[in-house]
Structures are given as structure tokens and as C-alpha cells.
N, C-alpha and C positions, 0 to 999 in steps of 0.2 A: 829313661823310657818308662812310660804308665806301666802298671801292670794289669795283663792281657786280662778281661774276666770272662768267667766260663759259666754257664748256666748248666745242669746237670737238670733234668726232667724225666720222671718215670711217673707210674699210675697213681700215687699215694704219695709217694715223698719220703717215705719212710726207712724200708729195707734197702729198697731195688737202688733209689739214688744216693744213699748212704755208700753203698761198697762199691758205687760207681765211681760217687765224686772223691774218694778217701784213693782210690787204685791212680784216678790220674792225675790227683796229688803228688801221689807218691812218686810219680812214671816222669812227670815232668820235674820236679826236684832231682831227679837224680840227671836228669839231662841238662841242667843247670838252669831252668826256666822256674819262675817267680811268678805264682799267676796266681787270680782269683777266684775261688771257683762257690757260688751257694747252688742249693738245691730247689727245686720246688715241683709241683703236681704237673702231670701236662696239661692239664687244662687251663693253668697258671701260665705258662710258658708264650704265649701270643702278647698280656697285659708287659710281662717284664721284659721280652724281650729285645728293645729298645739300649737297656742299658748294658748289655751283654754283646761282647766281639762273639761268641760262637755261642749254638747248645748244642750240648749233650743229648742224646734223648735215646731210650729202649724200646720207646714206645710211639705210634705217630702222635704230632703237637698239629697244634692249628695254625691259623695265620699267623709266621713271626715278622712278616714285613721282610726285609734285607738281613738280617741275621739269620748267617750260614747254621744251619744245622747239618749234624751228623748220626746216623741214627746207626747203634750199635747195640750186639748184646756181648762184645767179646770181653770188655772188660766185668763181666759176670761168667762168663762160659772159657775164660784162657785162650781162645782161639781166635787169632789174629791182631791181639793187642799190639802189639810191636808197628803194622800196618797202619790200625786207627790212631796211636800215638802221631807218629808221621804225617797222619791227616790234620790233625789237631796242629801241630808243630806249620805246618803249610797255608793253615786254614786263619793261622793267626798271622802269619808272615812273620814268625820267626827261625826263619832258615836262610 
């Protein structure tokens, strides 16, 4: 099977989707999932979103067309990660 790619989208690109995208790195490796994940600006996130199964996002994105978004601050705030993992996991149809 491909591996699933994941768009991570916050204001800048910088911090915010740095410790997003590296968290659900990490969340899905240990769940045994193999996925792809780059970052980029939300205002970035409508032109790429095409080649991406899911985004990520903290912040709202503009039109992504049929790419599910999920918009989340938990994996920056600890609180509810375990749920949005699950979502991500569902949202890809790997379960």
C-alpha cells in the first residue's frame, strides 16, 4: 500500500507546524502507520492540496477542494491527541 500523505498547515510554517507535524510523526509510528507528512503556510494549503490524503491544520485554510481537513490545536496543547490521532487513523482508512 502507498503511503498515506499528510499536509501539516499552520500560519507561517515555521514553529506552529514543525511540533505538529514531528508529534504525529511520532503518534503514527508508534501505532505502526508509515505515512508522509510535509508542512506548509495555510495559505499554501488550497494550491497543494490535491496531492495530500488529509491536512492537518491549527489554523482555518481556504478552499482545499475534497481533501479532508482536520483542524486541531491538541497536538500543541496535549489535550485530546489520542482522539485527533483516531481521526487521522479513520480519515485515512487505516483501521
Amino acid at each position: 500500500m502507498a503511503k498515506k500523505r499528510i499536509l501539516v498547515a499552520c500560519g507561517t510554517a515555521i514553529a506552529t507546524s514543525t511540533v505538529v507535524a514531528k508529534k504525529i510523526e511520532e503518534l503514527m509510528k508508534q501505532r505502526g502507520y508509515d505515512v508522509v507528512i510535509e508542512q506548509c503556510k495555510a495559505a499554501e494549503a488550497p494550491s497543494k492540496a490535491a496531492s495530500f490524503d488529509l491536512i492537518v491544520t491549527t489554523t482555518p485554510v481556504g478552499d482545499v477542494g475534497s481533501t479532508p481537513v482536520i483542524r486541531t490545536v491538541s497536538f500543541l496543547s496535549g489535550v485530546g491527541v489520542d482522539q485527533d490521532v483516531q481521526k487521522i487513523i479513520e480519515t485515512l482508512g487505516l483501521n
